[in-house]
N, C-alpha and C positions, 0 to 999 in steps of 0.2 A: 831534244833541247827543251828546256823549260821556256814557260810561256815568257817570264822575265826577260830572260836571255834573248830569245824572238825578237823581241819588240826593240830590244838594242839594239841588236844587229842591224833591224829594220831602220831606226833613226841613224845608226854608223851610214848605209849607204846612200839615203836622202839628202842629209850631207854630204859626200862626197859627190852624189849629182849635182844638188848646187853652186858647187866649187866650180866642177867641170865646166856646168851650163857660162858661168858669168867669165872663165878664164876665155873661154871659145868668142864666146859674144865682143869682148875687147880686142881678138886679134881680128874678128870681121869686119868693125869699128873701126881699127886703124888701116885694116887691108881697102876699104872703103873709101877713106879718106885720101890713101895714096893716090886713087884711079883717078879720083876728081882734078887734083893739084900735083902736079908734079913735083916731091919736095928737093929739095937740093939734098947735099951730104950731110952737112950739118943737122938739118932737121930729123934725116933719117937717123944718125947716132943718138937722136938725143930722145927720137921717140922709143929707139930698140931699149936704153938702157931705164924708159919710166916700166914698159914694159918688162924688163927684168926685174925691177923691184917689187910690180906685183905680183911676180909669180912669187918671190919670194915670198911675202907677206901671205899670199894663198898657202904655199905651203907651209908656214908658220901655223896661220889659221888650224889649216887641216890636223896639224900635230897635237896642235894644244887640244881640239876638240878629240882627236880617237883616242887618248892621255885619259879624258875625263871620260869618256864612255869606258872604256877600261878599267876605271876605278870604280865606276857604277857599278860596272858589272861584279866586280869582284866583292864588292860591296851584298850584290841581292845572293849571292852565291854562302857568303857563311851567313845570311839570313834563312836561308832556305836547311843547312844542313843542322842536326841535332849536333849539341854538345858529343854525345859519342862519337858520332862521324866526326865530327873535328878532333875528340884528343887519339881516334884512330888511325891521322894522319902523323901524331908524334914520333921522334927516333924509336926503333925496338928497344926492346929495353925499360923506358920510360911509361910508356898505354899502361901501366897496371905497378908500376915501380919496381916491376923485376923483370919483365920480361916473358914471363909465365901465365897462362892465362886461368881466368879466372875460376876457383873449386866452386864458386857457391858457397857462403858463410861456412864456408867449412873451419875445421882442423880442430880447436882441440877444449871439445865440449861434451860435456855428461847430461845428466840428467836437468836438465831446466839452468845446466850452466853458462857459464860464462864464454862468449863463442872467438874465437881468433877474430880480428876483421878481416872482410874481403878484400882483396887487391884495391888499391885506390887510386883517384885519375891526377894525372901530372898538374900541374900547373896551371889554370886558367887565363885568358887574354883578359879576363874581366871580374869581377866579381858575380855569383848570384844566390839565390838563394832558396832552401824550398822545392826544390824538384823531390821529385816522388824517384823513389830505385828499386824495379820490381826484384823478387827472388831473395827477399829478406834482408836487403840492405837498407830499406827504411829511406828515412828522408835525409837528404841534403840542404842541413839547416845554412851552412855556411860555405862557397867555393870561392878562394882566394889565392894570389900567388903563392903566400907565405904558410897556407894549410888549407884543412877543409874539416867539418865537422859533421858526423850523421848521425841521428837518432834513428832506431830500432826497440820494438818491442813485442815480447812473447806472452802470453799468458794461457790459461784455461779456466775452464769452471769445469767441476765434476760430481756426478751424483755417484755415492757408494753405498752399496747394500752389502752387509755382512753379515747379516742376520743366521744365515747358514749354517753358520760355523759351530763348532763345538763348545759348551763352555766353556769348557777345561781342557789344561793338555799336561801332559804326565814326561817328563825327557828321561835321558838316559838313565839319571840316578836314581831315580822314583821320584821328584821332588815336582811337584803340582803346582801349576796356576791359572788364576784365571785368563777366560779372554775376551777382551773390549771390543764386543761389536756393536759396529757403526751403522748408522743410517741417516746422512745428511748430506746436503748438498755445501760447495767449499768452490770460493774463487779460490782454486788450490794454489798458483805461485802464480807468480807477475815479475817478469826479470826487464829492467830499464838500459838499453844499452846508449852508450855514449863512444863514438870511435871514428877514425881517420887518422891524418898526417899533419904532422909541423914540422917547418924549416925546410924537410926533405922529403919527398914522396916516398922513400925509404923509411921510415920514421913513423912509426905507425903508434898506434896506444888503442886502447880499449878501457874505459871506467864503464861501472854497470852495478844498479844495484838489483839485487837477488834474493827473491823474499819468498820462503812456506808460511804459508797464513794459515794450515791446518796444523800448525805446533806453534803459535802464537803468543809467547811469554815464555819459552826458551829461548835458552842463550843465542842462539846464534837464527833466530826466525829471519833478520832481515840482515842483508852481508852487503856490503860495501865495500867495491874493490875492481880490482883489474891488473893490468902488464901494459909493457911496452914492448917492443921488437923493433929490430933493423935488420931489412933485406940487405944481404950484401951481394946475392945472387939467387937464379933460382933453384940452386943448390944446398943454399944456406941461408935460412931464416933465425936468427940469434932473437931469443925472448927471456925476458925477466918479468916476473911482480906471483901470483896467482894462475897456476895451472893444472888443468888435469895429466893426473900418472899414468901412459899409454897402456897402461897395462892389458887391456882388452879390446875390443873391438868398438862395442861402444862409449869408451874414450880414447877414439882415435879419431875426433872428428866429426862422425856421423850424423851424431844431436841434432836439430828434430826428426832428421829424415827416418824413423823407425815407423816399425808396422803400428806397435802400441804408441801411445800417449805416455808420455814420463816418465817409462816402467820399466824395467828389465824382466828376465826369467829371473828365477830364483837362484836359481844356479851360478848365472853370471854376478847377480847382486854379492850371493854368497863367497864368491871366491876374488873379486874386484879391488882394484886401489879406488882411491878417490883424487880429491883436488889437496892442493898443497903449495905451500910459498915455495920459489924454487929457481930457475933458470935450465933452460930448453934450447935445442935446436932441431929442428928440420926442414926438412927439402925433399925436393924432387930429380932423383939422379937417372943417367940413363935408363932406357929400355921399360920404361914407366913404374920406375921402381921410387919407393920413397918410404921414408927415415923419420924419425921423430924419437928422441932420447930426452933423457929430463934427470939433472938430481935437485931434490927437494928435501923439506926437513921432515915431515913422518908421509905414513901411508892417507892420511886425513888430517888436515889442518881448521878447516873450516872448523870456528868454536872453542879454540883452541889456544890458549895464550901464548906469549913469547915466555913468559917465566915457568911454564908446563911444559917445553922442551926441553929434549938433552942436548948435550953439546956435539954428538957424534956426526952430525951430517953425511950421515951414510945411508940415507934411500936413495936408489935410482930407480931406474924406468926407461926401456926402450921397444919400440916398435917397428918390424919391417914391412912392409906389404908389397904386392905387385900385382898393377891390373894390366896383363897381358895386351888387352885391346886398346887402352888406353883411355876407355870411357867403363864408369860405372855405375853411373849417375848422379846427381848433388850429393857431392860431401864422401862419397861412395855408400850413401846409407842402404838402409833394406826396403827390401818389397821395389817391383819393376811398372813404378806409376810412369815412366815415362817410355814406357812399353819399347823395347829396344828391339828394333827388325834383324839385329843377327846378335848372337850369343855373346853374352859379357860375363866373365869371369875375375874373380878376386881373391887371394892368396893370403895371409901374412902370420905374423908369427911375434910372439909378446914375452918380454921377459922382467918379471921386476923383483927387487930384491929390500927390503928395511929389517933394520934393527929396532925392534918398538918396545917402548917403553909404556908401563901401568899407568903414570902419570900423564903421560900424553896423546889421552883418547882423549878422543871428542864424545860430547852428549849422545845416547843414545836415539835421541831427537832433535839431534843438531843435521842443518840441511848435507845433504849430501854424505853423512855420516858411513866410514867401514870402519868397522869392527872384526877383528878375531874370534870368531866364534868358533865351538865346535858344533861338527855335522847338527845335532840333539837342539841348537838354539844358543850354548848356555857359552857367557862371553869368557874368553879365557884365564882374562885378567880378573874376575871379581873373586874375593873370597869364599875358597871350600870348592870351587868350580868342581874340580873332580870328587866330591864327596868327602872330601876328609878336610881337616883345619889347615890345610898348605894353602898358600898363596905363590903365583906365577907372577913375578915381578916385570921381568924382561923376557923375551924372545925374538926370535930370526924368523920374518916371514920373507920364503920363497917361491913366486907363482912364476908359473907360465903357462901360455895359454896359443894356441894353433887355431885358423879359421881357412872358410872357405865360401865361398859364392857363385852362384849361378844362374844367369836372368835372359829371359829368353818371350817378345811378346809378351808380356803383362804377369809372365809365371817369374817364381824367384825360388830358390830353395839357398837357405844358408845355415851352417852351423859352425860351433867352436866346440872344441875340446880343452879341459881344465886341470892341472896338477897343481898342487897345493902342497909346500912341505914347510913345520914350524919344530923347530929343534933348537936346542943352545938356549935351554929354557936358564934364569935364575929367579929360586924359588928363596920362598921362605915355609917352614914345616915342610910337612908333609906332604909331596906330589907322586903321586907314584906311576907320570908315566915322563918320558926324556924326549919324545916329538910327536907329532901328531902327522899325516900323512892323508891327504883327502884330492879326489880326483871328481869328473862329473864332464857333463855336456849338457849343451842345448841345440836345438833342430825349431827352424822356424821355415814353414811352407806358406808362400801367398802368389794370389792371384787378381788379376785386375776382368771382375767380371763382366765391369762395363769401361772401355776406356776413359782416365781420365774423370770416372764420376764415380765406380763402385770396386774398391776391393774388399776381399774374405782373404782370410789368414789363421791358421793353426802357429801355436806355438809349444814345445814342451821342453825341459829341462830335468835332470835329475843327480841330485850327490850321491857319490858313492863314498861315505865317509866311515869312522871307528865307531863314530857314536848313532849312527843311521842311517838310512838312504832315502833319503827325504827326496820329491818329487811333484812337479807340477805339471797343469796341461790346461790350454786355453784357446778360446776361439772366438775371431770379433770382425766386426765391418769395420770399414771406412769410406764416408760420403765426403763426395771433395762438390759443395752447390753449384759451385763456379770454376770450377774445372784447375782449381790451383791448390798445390800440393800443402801449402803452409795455411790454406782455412779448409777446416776438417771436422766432420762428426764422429764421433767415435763410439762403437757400443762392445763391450768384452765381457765372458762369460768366462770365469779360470776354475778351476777345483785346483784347492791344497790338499798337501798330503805331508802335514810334521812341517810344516814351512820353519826352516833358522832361522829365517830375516824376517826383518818387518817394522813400521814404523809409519807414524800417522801421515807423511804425505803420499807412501804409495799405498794400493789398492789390498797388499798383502798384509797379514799380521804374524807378528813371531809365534809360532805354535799352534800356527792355523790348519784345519781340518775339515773340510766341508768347501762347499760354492761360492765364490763372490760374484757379484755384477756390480760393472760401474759403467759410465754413457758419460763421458767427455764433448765440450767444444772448446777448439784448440785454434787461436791464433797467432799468426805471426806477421809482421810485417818491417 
């Protein structure tokens, strides 16, 4: 029992002794008075029934006062528990507005995007405001019956050395260019989140803006946007506004939880969907299995007008996965920081399909930007791509993509495998080839060398494509100073090999050849 409690109790029975003492004292009072004077009938009824009235009135007494100690108490008791111990007393169901407990900012974020919110708390007895929410839910600006509002935010700074690299790179057709190496430090993105519930703890929204400041005077450097969703179960989560295309693994979710800092392999960059306007569902169905589908209007929106689309509304997107044990960590990302004492394992499988249009690419430095490229770098849709005066107007891209994971004590090994097929070309001139056909993987091993403060981690990837087999391989720490996963140092050493991708907010460059290093600090909160 709490010290509070104690002392209650203590005052409940001191009261009741002095009920007892003073009830006892008046019947020896009047037993007293009898012995002396002998009272007639009379007297005696009329003393028994003053008598009965204060017992009554004692017992009155006594009710009203253990009423108000009762109330005290209950009183010092939700003084004593946190807000979460009190909305943990709510109907199931309610604690988290579906029933389902909580992923960690997970679900459905890419590289420096836009994140799902976390499960959020039912309803309040009170208003308050301000509480701090560890594990990247940020703060609790506002908690009210009627909603609740939290702020969260991401960022980094990083230094990048490219200097390495080759000047030149030569692709498939013979056709030469140069390459822009760097060497400078960049508060590289900074993303503002704004999210919770109105009306209905089912009712969730996310706004958030989302900024690359290392492409700063492109179209699309700072992006303003979000979704909304309603839980209807923990089966089915319904979302609209801005979402990433599950197409891969790291957007299924995962975001920041990865071994690098805002990077992918090459591999997965090269063969990825991105984010897109659209409408979503997922959940979590038996046997710890769970869902996430999406159709959206292209493979990449971000950057992207509403009058540079087609009308076909034919990209989808779906994702399965299953983690066996039921635990896989935050978000189910990579690397095993939270060093897991018996074996966790994770599964899934990605399939996505669009119809894309020449007009409806995004900047080649617009944030979060895919692109069609072939293996060599060279995009599919620009004029002469294959060497001759034809142009590719339209085509069908179909990926799908298989993963797997395994975390055991502070070790982690994960990979995915990638198939790529682009056919039902329409050209203009000359094209002289009818689809394109490109596969690849990547293999990512880490370890946690000291719990909780040091991992190392190997990463490589490689395409197996018509136009080359481009390939990367990379190796980095990560220091966590205060033992939490979302404030991180970070230092990576990659070598390219023909890299296709690339673009100024990651570390890689299109046609890159030689070493990079770059040293991140990376927070979230």
């Amino acid at each position: 029992m709490k010290p509070g409690h104690s002392a209650a109790a203590n005052r409940r029975r001191t009261g009741r002794t002095r009920l007892l003492a003073l009830a006892v004292t008046s019947v020896l009072a009047c037993g007293a008075a009898v012995a002396d004077t002998p009272p007639d009938t009379e007297e005696i009824l009329d003393r028994l029934e003053a008598l009965e009235a204060r017992q009554k009135e004692l017992e009155r007494e006594l009710a009203e006062r253990e009423a108000r100690i009762r109330e005290l108490e209950g009183d010092a008791v939700a003084e004593d528990r946190s807000p979460a111990e009190q909305r943990r007393e709510a109907p199931a169901g309610l604690a988290d507005g579906s029933g389902e407990p909580e992923t960690e900012i997970a679900a459905d974020t890419n590289t420096g995007g836009p994140r799902t919110p976390p499960a959020v708390d039912p309803a309040p007895d009170r208003d308050s405001y301000g509480v701090f929410q560890p594990g990247g839910q940020g703060f609790k600006l506002v908690d009210t019956p009627q909603g609740d509002l939290n702020f969260s935010a991401w960022a980094y700074v990083r230094y990048l050395n490219q200097q390495d690299l080759d000047d030149t790179y030569v692709d498939a057709f013979g056709r030469e260019r140069e390459i822009n190496q760097r060497n400078d430090f960049q508060l590289n993105k900074i993303n503002l989140y704004f999210k919770g519930w109105v009306f209905d703890p089912a009712l969730r929204y996310t706004f958030y803006t989302w900024t690359s400041n290392a492409s700063q005077g492109e179209s699309a450097s700072v992006v303003i946007a979000g979704n909304m969703s309603y839980r209807f179960s923990r089966a089915l989560d319904l979302g609209v506004g801005i979402g990433g295309l599950p197409g891969t693994r790291t957007l299924r979710g995962t975001f920041p939880y990865w071994n690098k800092v805002d990077h992918r392999t090459i591999a997965d960059e090269f063969f990825r969907p991105s984010y897109t306007s659209g409408i979503w569902a997922s959940g979590a169905l038996e046997n710890n299995l769970n869902y996430r589908v999406m159709v959206g209007n292209n493979l990449s929106q971000v950057g992207v007008s509403a009058d540079q689309l087609d009308d076909g509304l034919n990209t989808w997107s779906g994702a399965l996965w299953w983690t066996p044990q039921g635990d896989y960590g935050p978000a189910g990302g990579y690397g095993d920081f939270e060093f897991h004492e018996s074996p966790a394992t994770t599964f899934g499988i990605h399939l996505t399909r669009s119809r894309e249009d020449r007009q409806s690419q995004p900047g080649t430095e617009d944030i979060e930007n895919a692109q069609i490229r072939l293996s060599d770098g060279t995009l599919l849709f620009q004029p002469g791509a294959f060497g001759t005066a034809g142009r590719v107007n339209r085509a069908t891209y179909l990926m799908s993509a298989v993963d797997a994971g395994y975390k055991y004590r502070g070790w982690s090994l994960e990979g995915e495998y990638y198939w790529r097929w682009v056919d039902d070309f329409a050209t203009v001139g000359d094209v002289p080839v009818d689809d394109l056909f490109d596969h690849g993987f990547q293999l990512q091993l880490g370890s946690m060398l000291v719990p909780k403060k040091l991992q190392a981690y190997v990463a490589g990837s490689q395409i197996f494509g018509e136009y080359g087999n481009p390939w990367d391989l990379s190796g980095g720490l990560n220091w966590y100073p205060n033992e939490r996963r979302l404030f991180r140092v970070n230092s990576e050493l990659m070598y390219l090999n023909d890299s296709p991708v690339g673009y100024s907010s990651v570390p890689f460059v299109l046609g890159g050849n030689g070493f990079v290093f770059h040293t991140n600090l990376e927070m979230m909160f």
